[in-house]
C-alpha positions in Angstrom: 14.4 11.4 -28.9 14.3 8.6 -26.6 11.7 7.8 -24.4 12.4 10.1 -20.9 10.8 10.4 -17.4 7.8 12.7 -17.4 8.1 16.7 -16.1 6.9 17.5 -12.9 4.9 20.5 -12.8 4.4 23.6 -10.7 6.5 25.1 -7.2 4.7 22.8 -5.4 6.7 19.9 -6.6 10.3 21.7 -6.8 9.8 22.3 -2.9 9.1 18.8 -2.6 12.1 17.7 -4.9 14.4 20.1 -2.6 12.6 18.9 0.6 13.2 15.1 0.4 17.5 15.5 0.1 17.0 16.8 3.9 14.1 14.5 5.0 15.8 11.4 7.0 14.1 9.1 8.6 15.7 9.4 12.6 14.9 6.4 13.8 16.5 2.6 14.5 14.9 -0.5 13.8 15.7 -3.4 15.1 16.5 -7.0 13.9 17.6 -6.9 9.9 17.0 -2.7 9.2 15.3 -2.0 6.1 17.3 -0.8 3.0 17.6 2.6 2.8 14.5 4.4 0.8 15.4 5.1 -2.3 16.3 9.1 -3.2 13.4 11.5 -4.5 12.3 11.4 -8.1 14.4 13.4 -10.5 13.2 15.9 -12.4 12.6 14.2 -15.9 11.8 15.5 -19.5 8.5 15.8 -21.5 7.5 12.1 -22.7 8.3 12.3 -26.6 5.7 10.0 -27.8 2.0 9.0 -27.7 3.1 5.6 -29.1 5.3 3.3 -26.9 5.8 -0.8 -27.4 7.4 -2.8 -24.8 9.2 -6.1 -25.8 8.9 -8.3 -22.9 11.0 -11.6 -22.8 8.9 -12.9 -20.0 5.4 -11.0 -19.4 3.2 -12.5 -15.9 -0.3 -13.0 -16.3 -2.0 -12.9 -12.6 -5.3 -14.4 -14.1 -3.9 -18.0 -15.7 -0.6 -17.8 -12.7 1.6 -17.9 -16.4 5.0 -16.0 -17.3 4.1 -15.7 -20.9 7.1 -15.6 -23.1 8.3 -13.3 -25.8 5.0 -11.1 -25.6 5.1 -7.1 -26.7 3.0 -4.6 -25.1 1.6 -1.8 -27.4 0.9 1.5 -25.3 -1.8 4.5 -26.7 -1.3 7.5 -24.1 -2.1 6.4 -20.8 -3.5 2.6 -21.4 -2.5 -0.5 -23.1 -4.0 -0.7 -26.8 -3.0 -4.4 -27.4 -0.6 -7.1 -25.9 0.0 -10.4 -27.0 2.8 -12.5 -28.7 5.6 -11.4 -31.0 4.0 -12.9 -33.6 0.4 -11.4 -32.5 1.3 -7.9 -32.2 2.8 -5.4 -35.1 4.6 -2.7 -33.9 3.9 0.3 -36.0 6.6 2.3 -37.7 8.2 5.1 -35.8 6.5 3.6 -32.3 9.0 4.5 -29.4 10.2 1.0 -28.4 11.7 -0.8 -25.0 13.1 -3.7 -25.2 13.0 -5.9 -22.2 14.0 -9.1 -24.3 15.6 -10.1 -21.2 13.7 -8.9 -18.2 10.6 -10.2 -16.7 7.6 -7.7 -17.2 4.6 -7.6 -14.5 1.3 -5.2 -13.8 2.6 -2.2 -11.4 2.6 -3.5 -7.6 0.1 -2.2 -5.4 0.3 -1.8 -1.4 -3.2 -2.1 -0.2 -1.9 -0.1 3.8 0.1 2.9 3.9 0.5 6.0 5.8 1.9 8.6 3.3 1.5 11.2 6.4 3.8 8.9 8.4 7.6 9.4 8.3 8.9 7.7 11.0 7.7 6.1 14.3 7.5 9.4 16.4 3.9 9.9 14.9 2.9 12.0 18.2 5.8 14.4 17.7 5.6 14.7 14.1 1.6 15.6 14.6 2.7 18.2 17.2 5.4 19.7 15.7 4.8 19.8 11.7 2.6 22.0 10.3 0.3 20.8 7.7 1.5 22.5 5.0 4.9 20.7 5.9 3.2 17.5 6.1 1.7 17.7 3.0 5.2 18.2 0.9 6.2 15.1 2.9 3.2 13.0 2.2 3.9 13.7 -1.5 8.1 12.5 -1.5 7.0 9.1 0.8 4.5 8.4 -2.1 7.2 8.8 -4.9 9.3 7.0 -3.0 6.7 4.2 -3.1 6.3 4.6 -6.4 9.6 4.3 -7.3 10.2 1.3 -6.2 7.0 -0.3 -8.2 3.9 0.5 -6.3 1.8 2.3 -8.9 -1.1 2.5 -6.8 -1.9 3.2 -2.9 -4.9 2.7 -0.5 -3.5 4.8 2.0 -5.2 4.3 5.2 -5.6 7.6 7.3 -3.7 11.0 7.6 -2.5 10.7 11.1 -4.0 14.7 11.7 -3.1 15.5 8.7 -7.2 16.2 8.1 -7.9 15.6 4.5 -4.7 16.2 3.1 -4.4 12.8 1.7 -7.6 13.9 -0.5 -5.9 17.1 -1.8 -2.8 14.9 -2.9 -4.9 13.1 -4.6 -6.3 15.2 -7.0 -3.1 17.0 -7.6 -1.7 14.0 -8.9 -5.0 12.8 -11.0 -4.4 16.7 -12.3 -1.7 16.4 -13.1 0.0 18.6 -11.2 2.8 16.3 -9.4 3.7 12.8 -9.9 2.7 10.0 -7.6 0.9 6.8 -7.5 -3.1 6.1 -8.4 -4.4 6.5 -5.1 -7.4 5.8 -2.7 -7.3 7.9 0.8 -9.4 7.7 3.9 -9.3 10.7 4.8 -9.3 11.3 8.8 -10.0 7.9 9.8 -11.8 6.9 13.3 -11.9 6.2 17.0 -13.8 6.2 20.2 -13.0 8.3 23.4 -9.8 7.0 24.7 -8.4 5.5 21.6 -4.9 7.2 20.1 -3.8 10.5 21.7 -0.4 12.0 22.6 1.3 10.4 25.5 3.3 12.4 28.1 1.6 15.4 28.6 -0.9 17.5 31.0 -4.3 16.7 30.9 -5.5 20.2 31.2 -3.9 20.7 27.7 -5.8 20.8 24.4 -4.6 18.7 21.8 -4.9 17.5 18.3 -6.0 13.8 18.0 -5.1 11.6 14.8 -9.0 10.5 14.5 -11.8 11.9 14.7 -13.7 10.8 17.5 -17.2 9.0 17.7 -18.8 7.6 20.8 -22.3 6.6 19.5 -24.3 5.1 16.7 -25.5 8.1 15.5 -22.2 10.3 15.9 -20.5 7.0 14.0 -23.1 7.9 10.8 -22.9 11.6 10.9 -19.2 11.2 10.8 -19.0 9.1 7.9 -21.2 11.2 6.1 -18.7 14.1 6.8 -15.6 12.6 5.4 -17.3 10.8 2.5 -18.5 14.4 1.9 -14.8 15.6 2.0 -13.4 13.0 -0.4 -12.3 9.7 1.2 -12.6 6.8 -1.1 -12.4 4.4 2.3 -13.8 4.6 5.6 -11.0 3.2 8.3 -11.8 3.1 11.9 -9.9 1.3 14.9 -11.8 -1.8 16.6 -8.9 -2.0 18.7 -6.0 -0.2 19.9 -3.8 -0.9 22.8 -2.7 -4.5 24.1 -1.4 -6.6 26.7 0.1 -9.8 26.9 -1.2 -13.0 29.3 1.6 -15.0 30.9 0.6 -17.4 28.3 2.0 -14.9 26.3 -1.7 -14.7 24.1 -2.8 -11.2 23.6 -5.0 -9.6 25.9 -7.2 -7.5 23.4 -9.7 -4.8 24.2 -12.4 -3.2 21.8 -12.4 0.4 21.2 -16.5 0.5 19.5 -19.0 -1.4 20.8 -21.2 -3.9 17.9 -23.9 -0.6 17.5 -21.0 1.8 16.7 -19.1 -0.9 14.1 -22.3 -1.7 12.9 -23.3 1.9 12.0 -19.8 2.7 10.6 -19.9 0.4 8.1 -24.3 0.2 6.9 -23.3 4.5 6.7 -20.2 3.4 3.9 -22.2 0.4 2.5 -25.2 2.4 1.6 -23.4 5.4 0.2 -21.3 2.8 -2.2 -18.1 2.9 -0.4 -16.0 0.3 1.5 -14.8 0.0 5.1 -11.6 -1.1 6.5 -11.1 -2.5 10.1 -7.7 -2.0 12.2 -8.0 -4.9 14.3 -5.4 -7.2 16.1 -8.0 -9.6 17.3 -10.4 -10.4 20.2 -13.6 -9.1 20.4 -12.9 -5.6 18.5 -12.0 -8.3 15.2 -14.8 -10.5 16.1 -17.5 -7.0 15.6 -15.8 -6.4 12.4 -16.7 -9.6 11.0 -20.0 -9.9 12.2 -20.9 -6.6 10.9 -19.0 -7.1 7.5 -16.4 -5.0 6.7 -14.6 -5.2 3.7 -11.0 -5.3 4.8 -9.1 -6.0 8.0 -5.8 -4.8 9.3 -3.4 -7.0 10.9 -5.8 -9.4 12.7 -2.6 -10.6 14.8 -4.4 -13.2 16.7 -7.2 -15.4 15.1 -9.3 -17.4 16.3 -11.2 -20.6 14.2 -14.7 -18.6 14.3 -12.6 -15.4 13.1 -10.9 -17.3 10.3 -14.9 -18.9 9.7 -16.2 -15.8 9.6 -13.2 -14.4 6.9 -13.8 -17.4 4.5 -17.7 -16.9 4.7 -17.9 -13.2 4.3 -15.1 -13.0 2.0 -13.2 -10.1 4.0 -9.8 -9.6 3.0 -7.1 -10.3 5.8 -3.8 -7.4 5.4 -1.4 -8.9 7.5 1.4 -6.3 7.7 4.2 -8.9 8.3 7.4 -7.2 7.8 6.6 -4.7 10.3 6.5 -6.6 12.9 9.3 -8.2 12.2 11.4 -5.3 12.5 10.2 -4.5 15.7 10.2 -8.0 16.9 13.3 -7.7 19.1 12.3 -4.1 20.9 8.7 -5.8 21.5 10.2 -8.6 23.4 12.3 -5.9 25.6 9.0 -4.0 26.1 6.9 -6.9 26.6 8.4 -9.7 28.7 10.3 -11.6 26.0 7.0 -11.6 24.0 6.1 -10.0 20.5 3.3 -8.9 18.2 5.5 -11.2 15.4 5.6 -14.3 17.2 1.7 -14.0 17.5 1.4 -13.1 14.1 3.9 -15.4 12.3 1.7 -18.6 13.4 -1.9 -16.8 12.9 -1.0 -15.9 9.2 0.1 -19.6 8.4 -3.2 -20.7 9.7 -5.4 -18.1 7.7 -3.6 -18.8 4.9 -4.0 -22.7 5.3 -7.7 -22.5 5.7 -7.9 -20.5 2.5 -9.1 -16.6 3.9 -8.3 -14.0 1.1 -5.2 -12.1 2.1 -4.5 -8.7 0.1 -0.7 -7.6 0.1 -0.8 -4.3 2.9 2.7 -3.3 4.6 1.6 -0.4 6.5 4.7 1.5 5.7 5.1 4.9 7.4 6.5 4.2 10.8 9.4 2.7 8.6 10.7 4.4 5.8 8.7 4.6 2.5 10.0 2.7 0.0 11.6 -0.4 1.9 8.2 -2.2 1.9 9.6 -4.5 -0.7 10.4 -6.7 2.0 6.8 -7.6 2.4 7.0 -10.3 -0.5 9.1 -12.1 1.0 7.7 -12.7 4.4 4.4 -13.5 3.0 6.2 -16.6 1.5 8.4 -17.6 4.2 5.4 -17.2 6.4 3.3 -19.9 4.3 2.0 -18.4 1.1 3.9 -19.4 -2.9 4.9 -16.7 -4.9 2.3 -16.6 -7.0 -0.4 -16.3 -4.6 2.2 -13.3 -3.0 2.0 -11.9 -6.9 -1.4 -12.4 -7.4 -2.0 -10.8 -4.0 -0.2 -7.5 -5.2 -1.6 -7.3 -8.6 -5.3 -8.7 -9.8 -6.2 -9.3 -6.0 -5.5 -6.0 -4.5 -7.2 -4.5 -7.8 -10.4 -6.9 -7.0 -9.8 -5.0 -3.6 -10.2 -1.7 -4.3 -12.4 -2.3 -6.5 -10.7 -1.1 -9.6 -10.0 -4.5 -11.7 -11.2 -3.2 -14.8 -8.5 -0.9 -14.4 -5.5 -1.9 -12.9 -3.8 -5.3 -12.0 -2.7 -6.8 -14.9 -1.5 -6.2 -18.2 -4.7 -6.3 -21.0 -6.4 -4.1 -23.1 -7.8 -1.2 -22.0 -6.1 -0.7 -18.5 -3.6 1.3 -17.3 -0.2 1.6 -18.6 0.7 0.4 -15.3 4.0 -1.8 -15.6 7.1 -2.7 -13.4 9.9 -5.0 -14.9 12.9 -7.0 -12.7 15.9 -9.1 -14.1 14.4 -12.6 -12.9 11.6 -14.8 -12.3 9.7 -14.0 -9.3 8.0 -17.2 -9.3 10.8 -18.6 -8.8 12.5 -15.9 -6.3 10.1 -13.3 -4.7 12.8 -11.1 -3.9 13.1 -10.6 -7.5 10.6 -7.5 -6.6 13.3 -6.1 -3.8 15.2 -5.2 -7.4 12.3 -3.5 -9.5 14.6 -1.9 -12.9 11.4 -0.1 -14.6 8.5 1.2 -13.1 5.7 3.2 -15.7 2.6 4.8 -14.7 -0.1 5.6 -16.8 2.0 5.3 -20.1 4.9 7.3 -18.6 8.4 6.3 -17.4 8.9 7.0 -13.7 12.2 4.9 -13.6 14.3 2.6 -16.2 17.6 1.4 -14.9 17.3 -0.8 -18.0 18.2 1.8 -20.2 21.9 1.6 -19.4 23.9 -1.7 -19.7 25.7 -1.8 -17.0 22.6 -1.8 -15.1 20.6 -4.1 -17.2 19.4 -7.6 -17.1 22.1 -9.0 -19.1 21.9 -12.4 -21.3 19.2 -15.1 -20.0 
């Protein structure tokens, strides 16, 4: 038998299977719309083999920057038992074998910001009008659509109200019982009174908030306590939250927690051994998250030289979301006066990159449709980075990241069975990865368009 697609297990997943060929995402972007996302995963067959080598013409290593030629892969269950040259590696007799001769073979991609709970920009509506139990079964097809385009592992940041749903998908997958992506989850996330609430209706109305709400010190540590208790890997709060723009057209910024309540938020996660991301676009909300030393930050649209001091010293990561913005660029210059989150991100990011901050590869995906992040690469090289920094960004760095690197982010012995393959050389064309052929997770084949020849790699 050849080497198949794994089986999904259980209802759950068959309702999710069913669900996706009706899910659409109803919305317009503007400026160069994404591709569409790619359709739900099919339901595949039992693996066949324990055993599985991979013959990779071109294999990157994100540690020495080097596409190392000719190299085979050796896979034991769910982790890589040895790789190295042709010449290095025996392949033992009767080993299930994939042979990539001509493809290029990298670590499975990681997006360090998503919203699996988001499926389209209407995020009030869909709180309001989904149950969670809906929610859920959408959460799970945006994250195989995510994974089937290469991302083998998430840090998804926040459920949107979805509670600690993203903590229950979670373990079903690590069980076993669906397929997705290695995941970290944040569970509800956090804001201060004021901070994101549906627009347009009566005051004198109860409703549901995406956060949960902290307004002191000591509400800010019981808090975090309460959803490190429930399962989030992450603590993610929101420094910031709305904007204006000057008639300079800088961005007028204000802070959502004041220095006491950041501070608190993130000594609660430190001392309990987990890490803290920052939604910031800038001004003194970023400037608090610094200071107090988070461990990521989101977006930090506008930068100034003590921010990009206070990256390089701390060693925060910066997640810039570029592509995002980008799509909205044109409907944020109609909003705004002709001016736009991009055009104060574009130059920001060219700057933190010059001066050398750490920058993890983030899209934010989930107010665009799951799946078209690809397009992430390459802005983050038009915008000032190579494609190996890009690479390493998505690989090794985001796995430094999260905190998983002797897992996950490159191809040695002992990690993860983790691998994506493409046709070309992405150090030498980043949008290489907007064409992912294979992606396997753990040892097991999600995709492999490089099975059939007429959508193979061909003759390099």
């Amino acid at each position: 038998m050849k080497l198949q697609t794994i089986r999904f297990r259980g209802t759950l997943l068959h309702l999710a299977v069913t669900m996706s060929l009706v899910l659409g995402c109803g919305f317009l972007l503007a400026q160069e719309p994404p591709t569409p996302p790619p359709p739900p995963l099919p339901p595949p067959q039992a693996r066949s083999h324990e055993r599985v080598a991979i013959r990779a013409g071109r294999m990157f290593d994100p540690k020495s920057g080097e596409l190392r030629k000719q190299q085979v892969i050796l896979i034991e269950g769910t982790r890589i038992a040895q790789v190295g040259s042709v010449q290095e590696v025996q392949i033992p007799p009767g080993t299930e074998t994939l042979d990539f001769s001509n493809a290029t073979v990298l670590p499975g991609l990681i997006d360090g910001h998503t919203h699996m709970f988001a499926s389209g920009p209407e995020l009030d509506e869909q709180m309001m009008k989904e149950s969670l139990q809906y929610r859920e079964l959408e959460a799970l097809v945006n994250s195989q659509r995510d994974l089937y385009v290469g991302f083998t592992t998430l840090r998804d940041l926040k459920t949107l109200g979805g509670m600690y749903g993203d903590v229950d998908l979670r373990t079903a997958i690590n069980g076993g019982l669906v397929q997705g992506p290695r995941l970290q989850v944040s569970g509800r996330g956090f804001q201060s009174t004021g901070g994101f609430h549906p627009k347009g209706y009566s005051r004198d109305i109860a409703l549901p908030s995406m956060l949960e709400t902290v307004d002191s010190p000591w509400e800010a540590r019981k808090a975090v306590r309460e959803q490190l208790f429930n399962g989030a890997d992450w603590i993610k709060f929101y420094a910031t939250n709305d904007f204006t723009f000057a008639p300079d057209g800088t961005m007028v910024i204000p802070p959502q927690f004041t220095f006491d309540e950041i501070q608190a938020l993130v000594e609660e996660a430190h001392d309990r051994g987990h890490k803290v991301s920052c939604h910031a676009f800038g001004g003194k909300g970023l400037h608090n998250c610094l200071v107090a030393g988070v461990d990521t930050v989101e977006h930090a649209v506008q930068l100034s030289d003590e921010d990009i001091e206070l990256f390089k010293a701390k060693g925060i990561y910066l997640i810039p979301t570029l592509f995002h913005y980008q799509i909205e660029r044109e409907h944020d210059e109609k909003k705004n006066g002709g001016f736009s989150t991009a055009s104060v991100s574009e130059p920001n990011f060219r700057r933190a990159v010059a001066a050398g901050v750490k920058i993890a590869f983030g899209t934010g995906v989930g107010p665009f449709p799951h799946g078209t992040q690809i397009k992430e690469f390459a802005y983050m090289v038009k915008f000032g980075m190579t494609p190996l920094q890009v690479l390493r960004a998505a690989t090794i760095g985001n796995a430094q990241m999260m905190g998983w690197e002797s897992k996950i982010g490159s191809l040695e012995k002992g990690k993860f069975a983790d691998i994506v393959a493409v046709c070309g050389d992405p150090l030498a064309d980043i949008t290489e990865l907007e064409r992912v052929k294979f992606v396997m997770k753990g040892g097991q084949v999600v995709r492999n368009d490089l099975a059939s020849p007429a959508a193979g790699c061909g003759v390099k």
